[in-house]
DRENDO-1510 file (C-alpha; in Angstrom, 1 decimal, always signed):
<recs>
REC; n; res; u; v; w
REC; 1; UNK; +87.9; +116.0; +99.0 .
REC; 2; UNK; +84.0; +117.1; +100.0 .
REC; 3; UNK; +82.0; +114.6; +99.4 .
REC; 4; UNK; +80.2; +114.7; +95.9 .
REC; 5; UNK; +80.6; +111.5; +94.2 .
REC; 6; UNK; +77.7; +110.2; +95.2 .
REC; 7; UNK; +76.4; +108.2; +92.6 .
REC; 8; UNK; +77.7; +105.2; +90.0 .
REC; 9; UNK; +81.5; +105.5; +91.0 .
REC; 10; UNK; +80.0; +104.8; +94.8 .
REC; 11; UNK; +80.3; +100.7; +94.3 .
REC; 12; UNK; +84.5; +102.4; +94.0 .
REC; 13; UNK; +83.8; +102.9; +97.8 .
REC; 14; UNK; +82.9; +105.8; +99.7 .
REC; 15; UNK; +82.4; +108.9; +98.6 .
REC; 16; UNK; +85.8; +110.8; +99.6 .
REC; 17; UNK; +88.3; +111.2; +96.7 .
REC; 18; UNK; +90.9; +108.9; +99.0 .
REC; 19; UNK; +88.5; +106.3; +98.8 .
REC; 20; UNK; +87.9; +106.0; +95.1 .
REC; 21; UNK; +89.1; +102.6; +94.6 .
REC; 22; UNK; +91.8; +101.9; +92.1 .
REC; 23; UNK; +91.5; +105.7; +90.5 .
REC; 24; UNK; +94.1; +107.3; +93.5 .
REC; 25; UNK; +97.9; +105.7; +93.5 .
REC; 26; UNK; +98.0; +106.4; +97.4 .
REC; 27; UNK; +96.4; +105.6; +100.6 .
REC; 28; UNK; +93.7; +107.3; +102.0 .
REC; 29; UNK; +95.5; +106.6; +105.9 .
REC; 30; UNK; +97.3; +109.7; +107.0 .
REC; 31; UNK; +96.3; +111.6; +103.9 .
REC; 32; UNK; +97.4; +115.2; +103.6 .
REC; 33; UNK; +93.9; +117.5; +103.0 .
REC; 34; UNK; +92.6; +121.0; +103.6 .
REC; 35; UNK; +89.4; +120.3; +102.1 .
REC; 36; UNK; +90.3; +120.7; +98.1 .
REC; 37; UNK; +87.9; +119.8; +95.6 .
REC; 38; UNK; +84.3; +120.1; +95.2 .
REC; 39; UNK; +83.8; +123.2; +93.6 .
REC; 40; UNK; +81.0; +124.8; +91.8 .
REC; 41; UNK; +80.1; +124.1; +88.2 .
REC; 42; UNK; +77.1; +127.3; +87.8 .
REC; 43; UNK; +75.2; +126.8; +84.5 .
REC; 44; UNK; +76.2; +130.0; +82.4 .
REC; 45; UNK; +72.9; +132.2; +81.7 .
REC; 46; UNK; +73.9; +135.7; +80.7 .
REC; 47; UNK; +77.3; +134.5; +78.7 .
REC; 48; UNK; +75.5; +131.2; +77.3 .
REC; 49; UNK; +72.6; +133.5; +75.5 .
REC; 50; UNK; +75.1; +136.5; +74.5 .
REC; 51; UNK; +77.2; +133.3; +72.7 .
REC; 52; UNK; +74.1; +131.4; +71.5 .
REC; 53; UNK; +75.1; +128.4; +72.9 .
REC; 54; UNK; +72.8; +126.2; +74.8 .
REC; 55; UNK; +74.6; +124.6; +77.2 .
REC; 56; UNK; +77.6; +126.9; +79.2 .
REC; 57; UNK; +79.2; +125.6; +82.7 .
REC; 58; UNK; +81.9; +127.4; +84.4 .
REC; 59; UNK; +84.3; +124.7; +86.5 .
REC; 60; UNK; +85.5; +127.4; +89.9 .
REC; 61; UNK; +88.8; +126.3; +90.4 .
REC; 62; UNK; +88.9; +129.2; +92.7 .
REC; 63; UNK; +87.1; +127.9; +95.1 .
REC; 64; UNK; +90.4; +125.4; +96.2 .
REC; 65; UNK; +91.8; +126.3; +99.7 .
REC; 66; UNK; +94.6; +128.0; +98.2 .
REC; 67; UNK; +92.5; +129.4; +95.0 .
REC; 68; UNK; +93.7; +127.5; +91.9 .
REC; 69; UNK; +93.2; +123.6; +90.7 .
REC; 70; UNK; +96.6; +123.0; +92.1 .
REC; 71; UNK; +95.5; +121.9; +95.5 .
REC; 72; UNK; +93.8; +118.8; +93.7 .
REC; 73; UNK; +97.3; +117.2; +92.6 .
REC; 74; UNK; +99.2; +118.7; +95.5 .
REC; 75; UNK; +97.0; +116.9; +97.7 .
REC; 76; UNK; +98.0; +113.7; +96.2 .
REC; 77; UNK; +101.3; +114.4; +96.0 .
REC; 78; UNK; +101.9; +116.4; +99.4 .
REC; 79; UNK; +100.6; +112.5; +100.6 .
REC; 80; UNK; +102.6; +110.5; +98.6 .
REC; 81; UNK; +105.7; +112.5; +100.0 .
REC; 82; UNK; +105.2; +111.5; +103.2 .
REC; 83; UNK; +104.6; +107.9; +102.2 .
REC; 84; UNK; +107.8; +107.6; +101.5 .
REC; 85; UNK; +109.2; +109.8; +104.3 .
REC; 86; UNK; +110.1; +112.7; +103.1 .
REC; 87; UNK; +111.2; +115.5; +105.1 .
REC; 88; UNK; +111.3; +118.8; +102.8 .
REC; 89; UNK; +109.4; +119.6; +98.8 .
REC; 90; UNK; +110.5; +121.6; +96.4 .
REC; 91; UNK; +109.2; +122.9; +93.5 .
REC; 92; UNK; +109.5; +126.5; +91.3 .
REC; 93; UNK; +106.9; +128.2; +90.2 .
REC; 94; UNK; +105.1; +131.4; +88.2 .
REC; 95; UNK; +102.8; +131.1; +91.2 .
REC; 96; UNK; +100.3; +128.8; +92.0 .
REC; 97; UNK; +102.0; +125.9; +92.5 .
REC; 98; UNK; +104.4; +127.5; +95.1 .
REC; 99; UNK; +101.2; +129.0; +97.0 .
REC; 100; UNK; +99.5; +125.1; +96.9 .
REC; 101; UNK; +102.9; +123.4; +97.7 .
REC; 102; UNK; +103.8; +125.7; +101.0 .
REC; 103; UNK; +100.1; +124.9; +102.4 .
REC; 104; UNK; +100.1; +121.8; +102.0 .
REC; 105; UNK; +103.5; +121.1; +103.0 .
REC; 106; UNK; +102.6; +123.2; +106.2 .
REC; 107; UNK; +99.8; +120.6; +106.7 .
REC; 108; UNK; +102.1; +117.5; +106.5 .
REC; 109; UNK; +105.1; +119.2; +108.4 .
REC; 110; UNK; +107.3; +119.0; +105.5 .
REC; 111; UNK; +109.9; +121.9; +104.7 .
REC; 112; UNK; +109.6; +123.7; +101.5 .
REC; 113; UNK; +111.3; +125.9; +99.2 .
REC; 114; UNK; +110.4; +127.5; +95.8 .
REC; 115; UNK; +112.1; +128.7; +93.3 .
REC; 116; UNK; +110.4; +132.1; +91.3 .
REC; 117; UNK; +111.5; +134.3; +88.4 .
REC; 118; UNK; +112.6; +137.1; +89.6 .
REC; 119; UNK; +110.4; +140.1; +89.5 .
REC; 120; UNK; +107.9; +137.0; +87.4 .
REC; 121; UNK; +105.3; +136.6; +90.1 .
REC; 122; UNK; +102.2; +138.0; +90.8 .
REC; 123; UNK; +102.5; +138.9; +94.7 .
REC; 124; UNK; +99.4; +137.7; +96.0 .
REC; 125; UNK; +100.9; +134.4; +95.5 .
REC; 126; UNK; +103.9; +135.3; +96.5 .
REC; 127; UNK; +102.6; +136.1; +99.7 .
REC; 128; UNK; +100.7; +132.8; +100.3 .
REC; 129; UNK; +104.1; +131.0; +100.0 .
REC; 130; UNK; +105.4; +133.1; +102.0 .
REC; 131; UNK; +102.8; +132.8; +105.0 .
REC; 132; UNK; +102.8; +129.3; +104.9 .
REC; 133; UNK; +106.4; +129.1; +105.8 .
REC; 134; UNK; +108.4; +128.4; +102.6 .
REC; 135; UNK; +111.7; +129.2; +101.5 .
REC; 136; UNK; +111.8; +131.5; +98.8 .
REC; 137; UNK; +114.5; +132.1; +96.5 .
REC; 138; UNK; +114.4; +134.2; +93.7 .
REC; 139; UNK; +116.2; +133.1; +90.2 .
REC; 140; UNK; +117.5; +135.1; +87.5 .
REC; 141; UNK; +115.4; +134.2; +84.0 .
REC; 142; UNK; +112.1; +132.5; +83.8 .
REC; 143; UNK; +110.0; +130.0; +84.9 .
REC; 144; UNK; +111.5; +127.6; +82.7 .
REC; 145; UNK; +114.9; +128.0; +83.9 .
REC; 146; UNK; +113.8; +127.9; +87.7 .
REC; 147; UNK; +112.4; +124.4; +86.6 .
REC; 148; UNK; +115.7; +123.1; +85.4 .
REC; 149; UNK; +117.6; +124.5; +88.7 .
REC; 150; UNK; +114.8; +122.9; +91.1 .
REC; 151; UNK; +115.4; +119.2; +88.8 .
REC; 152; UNK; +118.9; +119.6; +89.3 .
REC; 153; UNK; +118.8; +120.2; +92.7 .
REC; 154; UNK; +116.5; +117.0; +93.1 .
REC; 155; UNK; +118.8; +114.8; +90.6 .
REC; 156; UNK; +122.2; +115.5; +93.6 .
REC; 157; UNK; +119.3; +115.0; +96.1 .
REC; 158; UNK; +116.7; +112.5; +96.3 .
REC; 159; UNK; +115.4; +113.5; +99.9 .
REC; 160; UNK; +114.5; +116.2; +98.2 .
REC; 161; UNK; +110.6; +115.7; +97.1 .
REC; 162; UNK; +110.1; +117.6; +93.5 .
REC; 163; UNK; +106.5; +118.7; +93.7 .
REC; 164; UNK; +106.2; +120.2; +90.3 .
REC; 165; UNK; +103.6; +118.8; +87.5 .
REC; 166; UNK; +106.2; +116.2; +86.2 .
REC; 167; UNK; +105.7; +114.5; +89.5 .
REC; 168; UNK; +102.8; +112.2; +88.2 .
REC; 169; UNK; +101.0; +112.0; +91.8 .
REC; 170; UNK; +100.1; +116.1; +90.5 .
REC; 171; UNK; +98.0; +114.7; +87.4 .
REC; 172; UNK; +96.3; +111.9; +89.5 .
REC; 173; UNK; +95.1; +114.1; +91.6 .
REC; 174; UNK; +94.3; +116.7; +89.1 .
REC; 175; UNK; +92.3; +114.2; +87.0 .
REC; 176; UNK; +89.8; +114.3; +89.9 .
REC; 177; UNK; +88.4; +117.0; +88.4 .
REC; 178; UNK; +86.6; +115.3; +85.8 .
REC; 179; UNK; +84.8; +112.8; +88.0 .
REC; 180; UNK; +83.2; +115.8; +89.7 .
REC; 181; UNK; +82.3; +117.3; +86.2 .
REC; 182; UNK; +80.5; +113.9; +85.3 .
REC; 183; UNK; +78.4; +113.7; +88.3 .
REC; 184; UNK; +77.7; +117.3; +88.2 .
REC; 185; UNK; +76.2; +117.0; +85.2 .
REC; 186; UNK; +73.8; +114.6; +85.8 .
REC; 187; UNK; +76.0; +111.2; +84.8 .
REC; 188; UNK; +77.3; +112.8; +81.6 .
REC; 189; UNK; +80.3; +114.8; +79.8 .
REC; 190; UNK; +80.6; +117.7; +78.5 .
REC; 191; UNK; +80.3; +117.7; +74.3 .
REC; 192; UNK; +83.4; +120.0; +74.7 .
REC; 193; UNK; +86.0; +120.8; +77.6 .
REC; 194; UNK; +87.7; +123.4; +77.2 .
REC; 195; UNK; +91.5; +124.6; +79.4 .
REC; 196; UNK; +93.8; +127.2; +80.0 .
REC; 197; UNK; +97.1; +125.3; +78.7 .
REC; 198; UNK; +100.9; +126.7; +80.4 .
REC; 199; UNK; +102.7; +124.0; +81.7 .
REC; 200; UNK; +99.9; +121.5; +80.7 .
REC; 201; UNK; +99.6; +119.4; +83.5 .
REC; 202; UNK; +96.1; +119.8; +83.8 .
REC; 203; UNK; +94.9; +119.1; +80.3 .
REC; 204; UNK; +97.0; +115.9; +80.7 .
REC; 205; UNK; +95.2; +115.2; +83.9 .
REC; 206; UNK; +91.8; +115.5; +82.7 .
REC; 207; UNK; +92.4; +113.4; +79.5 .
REC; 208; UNK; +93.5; +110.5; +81.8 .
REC; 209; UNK; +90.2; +111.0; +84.1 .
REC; 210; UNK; +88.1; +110.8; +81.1 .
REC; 211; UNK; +89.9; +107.8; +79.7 .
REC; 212; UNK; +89.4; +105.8; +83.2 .
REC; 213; UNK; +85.4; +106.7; +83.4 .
REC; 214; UNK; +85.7; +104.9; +79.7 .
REC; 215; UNK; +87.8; +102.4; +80.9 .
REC; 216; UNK; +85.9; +101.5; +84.1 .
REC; 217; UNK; +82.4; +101.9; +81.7 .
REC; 218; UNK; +81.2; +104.3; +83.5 .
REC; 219; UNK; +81.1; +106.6; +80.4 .
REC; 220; UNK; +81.3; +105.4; +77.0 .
REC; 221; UNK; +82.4; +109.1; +75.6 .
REC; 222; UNK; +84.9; +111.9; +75.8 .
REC; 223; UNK; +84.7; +115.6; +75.9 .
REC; 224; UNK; +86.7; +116.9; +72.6 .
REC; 225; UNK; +89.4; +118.6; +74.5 .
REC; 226; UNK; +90.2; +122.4; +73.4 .
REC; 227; UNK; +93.8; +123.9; +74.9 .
REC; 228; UNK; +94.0; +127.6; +75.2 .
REC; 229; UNK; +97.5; +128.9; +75.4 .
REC; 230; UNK; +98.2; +132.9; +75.5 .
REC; 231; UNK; +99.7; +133.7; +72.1 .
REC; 232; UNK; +103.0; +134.8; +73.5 .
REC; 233; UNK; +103.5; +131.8; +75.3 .
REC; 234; UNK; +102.2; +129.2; +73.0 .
REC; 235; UNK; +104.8; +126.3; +71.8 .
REC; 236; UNK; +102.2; +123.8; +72.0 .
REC; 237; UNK; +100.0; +125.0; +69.9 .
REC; 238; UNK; +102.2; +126.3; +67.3 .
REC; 239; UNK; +103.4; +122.2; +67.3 .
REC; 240; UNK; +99.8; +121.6; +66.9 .
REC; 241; UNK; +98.9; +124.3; +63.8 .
REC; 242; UNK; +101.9; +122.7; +62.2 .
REC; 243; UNK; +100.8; +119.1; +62.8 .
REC; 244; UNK; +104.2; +118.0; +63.9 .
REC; 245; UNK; +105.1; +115.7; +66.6 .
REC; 246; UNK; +107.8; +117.8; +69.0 .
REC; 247; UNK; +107.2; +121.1; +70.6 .
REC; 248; UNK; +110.1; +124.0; +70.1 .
REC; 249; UNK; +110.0; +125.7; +73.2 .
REC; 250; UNK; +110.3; +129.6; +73.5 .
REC; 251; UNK; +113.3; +131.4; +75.4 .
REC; 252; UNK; +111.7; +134.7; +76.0 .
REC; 253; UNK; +107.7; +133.9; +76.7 .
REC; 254; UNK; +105.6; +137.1; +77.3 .
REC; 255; UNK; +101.9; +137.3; +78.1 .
REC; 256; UNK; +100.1; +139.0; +81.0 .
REC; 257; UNK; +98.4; +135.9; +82.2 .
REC; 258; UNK; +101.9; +135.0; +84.2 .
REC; 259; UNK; +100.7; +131.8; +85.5 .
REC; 260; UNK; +100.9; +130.5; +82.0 .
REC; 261; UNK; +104.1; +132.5; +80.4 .
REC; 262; UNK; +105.9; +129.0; +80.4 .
REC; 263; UNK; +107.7; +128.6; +77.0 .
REC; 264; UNK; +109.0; +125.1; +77.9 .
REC; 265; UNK; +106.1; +123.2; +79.1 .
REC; 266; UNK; +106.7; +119.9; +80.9 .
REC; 267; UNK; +103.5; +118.2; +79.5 .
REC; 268; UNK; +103.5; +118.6; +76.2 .
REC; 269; UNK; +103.5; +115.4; +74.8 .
REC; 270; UNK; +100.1; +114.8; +77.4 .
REC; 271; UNK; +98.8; +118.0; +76.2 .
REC; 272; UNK; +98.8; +117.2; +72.5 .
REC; 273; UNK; +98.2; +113.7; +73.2 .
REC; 274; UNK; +95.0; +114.8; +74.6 .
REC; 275; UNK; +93.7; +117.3; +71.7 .
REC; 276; UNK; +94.4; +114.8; +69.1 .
REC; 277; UNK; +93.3; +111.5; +70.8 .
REC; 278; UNK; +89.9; +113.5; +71.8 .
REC; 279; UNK; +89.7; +115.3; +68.1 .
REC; 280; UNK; +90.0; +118.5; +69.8 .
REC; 281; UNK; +92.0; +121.6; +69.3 .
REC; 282; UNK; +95.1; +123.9; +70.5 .
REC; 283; UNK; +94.7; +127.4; +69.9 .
REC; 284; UNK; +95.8; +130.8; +71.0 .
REC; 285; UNK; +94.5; +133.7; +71.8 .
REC; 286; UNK; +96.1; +137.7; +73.0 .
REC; 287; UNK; +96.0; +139.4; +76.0 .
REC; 288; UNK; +93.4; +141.8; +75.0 .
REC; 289; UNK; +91.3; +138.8; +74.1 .
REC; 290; UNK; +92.4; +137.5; +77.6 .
REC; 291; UNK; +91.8; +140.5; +80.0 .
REC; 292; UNK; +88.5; +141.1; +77.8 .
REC; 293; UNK; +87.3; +137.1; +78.7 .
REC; 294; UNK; +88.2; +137.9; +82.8 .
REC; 295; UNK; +85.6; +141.2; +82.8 .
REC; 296; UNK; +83.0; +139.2; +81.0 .
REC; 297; UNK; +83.8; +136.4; +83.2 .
REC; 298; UNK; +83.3; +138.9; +86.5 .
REC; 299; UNK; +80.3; +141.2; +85.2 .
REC; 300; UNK; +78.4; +138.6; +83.9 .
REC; 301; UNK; +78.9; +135.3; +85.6 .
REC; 302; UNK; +80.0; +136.6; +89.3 .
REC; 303; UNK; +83.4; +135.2; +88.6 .
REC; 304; UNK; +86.7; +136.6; +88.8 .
REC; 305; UNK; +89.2; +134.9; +87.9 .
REC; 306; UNK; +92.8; +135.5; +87.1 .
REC; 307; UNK; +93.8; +135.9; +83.9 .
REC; 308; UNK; +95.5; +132.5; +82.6 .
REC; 309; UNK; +92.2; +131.2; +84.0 .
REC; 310; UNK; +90.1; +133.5; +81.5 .
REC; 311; UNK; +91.9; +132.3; +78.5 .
REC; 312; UNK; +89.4; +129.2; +78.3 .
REC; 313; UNK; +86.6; +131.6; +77.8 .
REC; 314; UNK; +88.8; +133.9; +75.6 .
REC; 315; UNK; +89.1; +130.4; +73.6 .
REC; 316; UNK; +85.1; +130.1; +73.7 .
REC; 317; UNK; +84.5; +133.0; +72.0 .
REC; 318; UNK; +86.8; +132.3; +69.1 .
REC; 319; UNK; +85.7; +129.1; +68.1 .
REC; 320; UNK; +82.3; +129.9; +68.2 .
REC; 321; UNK; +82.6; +132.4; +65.7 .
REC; 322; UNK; +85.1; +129.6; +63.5 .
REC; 323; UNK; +81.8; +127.6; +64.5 .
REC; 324; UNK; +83.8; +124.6; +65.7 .
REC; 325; UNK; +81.4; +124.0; +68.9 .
REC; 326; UNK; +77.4; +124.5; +67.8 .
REC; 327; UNK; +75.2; +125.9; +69.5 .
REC; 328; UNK; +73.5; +122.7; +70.8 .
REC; 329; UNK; +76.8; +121.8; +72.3 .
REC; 330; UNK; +77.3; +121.0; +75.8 .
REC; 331; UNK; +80.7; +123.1; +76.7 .
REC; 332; UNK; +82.5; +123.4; +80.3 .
REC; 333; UNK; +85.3; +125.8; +80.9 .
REC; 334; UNK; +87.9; +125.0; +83.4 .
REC; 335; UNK; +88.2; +128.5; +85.7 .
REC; 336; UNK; +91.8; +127.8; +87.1 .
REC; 337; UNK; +92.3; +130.5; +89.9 .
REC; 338; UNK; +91.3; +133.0; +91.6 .
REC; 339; UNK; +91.7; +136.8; +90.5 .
REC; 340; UNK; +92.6; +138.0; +93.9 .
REC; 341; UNK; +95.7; +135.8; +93.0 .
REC; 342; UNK; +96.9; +138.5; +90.3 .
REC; 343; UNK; +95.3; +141.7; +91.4 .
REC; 344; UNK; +98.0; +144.0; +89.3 .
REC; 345; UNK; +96.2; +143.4; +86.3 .
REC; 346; UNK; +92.8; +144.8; +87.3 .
REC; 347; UNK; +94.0; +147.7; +89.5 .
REC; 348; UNK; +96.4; +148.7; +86.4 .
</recs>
């Protein structure tokens, strides 16, 4: 990853994220890159004073080689697979993940194939999967159930490298995105973090990062951690509202923000791990609330985003007018991907 890390966690080693010492489960020799990571954090003006907050950071996931946050784990991954030899990854998708996964399996010379829900994708993802050489084969159902076929087909087949979020080389790589938050902030954390939640891979990613900078006493605080999860594909944070300890996943999820319409969601015990542990949240919000968050995002930040990625901001405007986060707060919002990924929605 570009080199940003340039201050206490540099007595880790160099600056490169292969090189932080102890933090990455794989070796930086032979490691699998296209130049992920180090993306902007631009200090919210326009959006920051319309919300009366005084603090407001926007975390450009976007700006990824492949344009989402998945690049960060699949980096680590993509590596680890060729570690331990592996000749072809697999892993199914709502999008993202099988655009990251075919690039960087291109990179490493690996073969890949993704399973999608059929007529479930947005095609500008599609398309990048398809460009970059993978197999595409298209399921009946939904994400979840294209997740249970690709496990399956891994469980008859261990050659067969599963490059979904349960593989944890995804979340060590994806926790990288909180060291570059710290530093680019000046050596501190945000008073509240807040992420678009589908398969929650990512808001169990960051929890871990934050819990090593406190481990490593780098940091002596956490971010309170809000998940944002569209209301039609929220399991996680119906568990959480209920204050119960196992997630009841959904058959039939429906939102607009596709790359979060999972109703089964492979992290959840990280995700509400991570809102309780940090004395966060788990909300919801619609996909008016959604769609209205990705124009706001684009007309008054220069961002566009896709929609699952607006849902953080969607999630910003609700609590502040519960007035859980003050206006003295310190808040970042994780931008997740691109909005040339799902271009459907705006030209609709």
């Amino acid at each position: 990853m570009r080199d940003r890390f340039t201050s206490t966690l540099a007595q880790l080693g160099p600056l490169s994220v292969w090189r932080y010492a102890n933090l990455l489960p794989v070796s930086r020799d032979n490691s699998v890159s296209i130049g992920e990571g180090g993306t902007g954090l631009p200090r919210s003006r326009r959006l920051a004073r319309d919300l009366h907050l005084r603090e407001l950071y926007f975390k450009n996931e976007g700006q990824n080689p492949t344009g989402s946050f998945k690049d960060r784990g699949m980096t680590v991954a993509v590596t680890r697979a060729m570690e331990i030899g592996s000749k072809s990854a697999l892993c199914a998708s709502t999008g993202n993940t099988s655009a990251s996964m075919a690039a960087y399996a291109a990179k490493a010379g690996l073969r890949a194939e993704v399973l999608i829900p059929k007529g479930k994708i947005a095609k500008g993802k599609l398309l990048q999967a398809i460009v970059h050489g993978a197999k595409i084969v298209e399921l009946k159902g939904n994400f979840d159930n294209a997740l249970q076929k690709a496990r399956a087909i891994v469980e008859k087949n261990n050659r067969i490298y599963l490059a979904n979020s349960l593989n944890p080389y995804r979340i060590e790589g994806q926790k990288t995105i909180v060291f570059e938050i710290w530093e680019q902030l000046g050596h501190k954390v945000p008073d509240y973090l807040l992420v678009p939640v589908g398969n929650a891979g990512n808001i169990s990613a960051i929890w871990k990062g934050f819990k090593e900078l406190i481990r490593l006493r780098i940091t002596n605080r956490a971010p309170r951690l809000i998940g944002v999860q569209a209301a039609g594909a929220a399991p996680i944070a119906k568990a959480y509202s209920q204050g119960v300890e196992t997630v009841k996943f959904l058959e039939n999820p429906e939102t607009l923000a596709s790359a979060i319409r999972i109703g089964a969601p492979a992290r959840w015990k990280g995700a509400l791990s991570a809102v309780r542990e940090s004395k966060g949240a788990m909300l919801t919000v619609g996909d008016c609330e959604i769609l209205h968050a990705q124009r706001l995002l684009a007309d008054h930040e220069g961002i566009f985003a896709e929609p699952a990625s607006a849902t953080s901001l969607a999630g910003l405007i609700r609590v502040r007018k519960t007035g859980l986060i003050g206006a003295n707060d310190r808040v970042v919002c994780i931008v997740t991907g691109h909005g040339l990924k799902d271009q459907k929605i705006i030209a609709s």
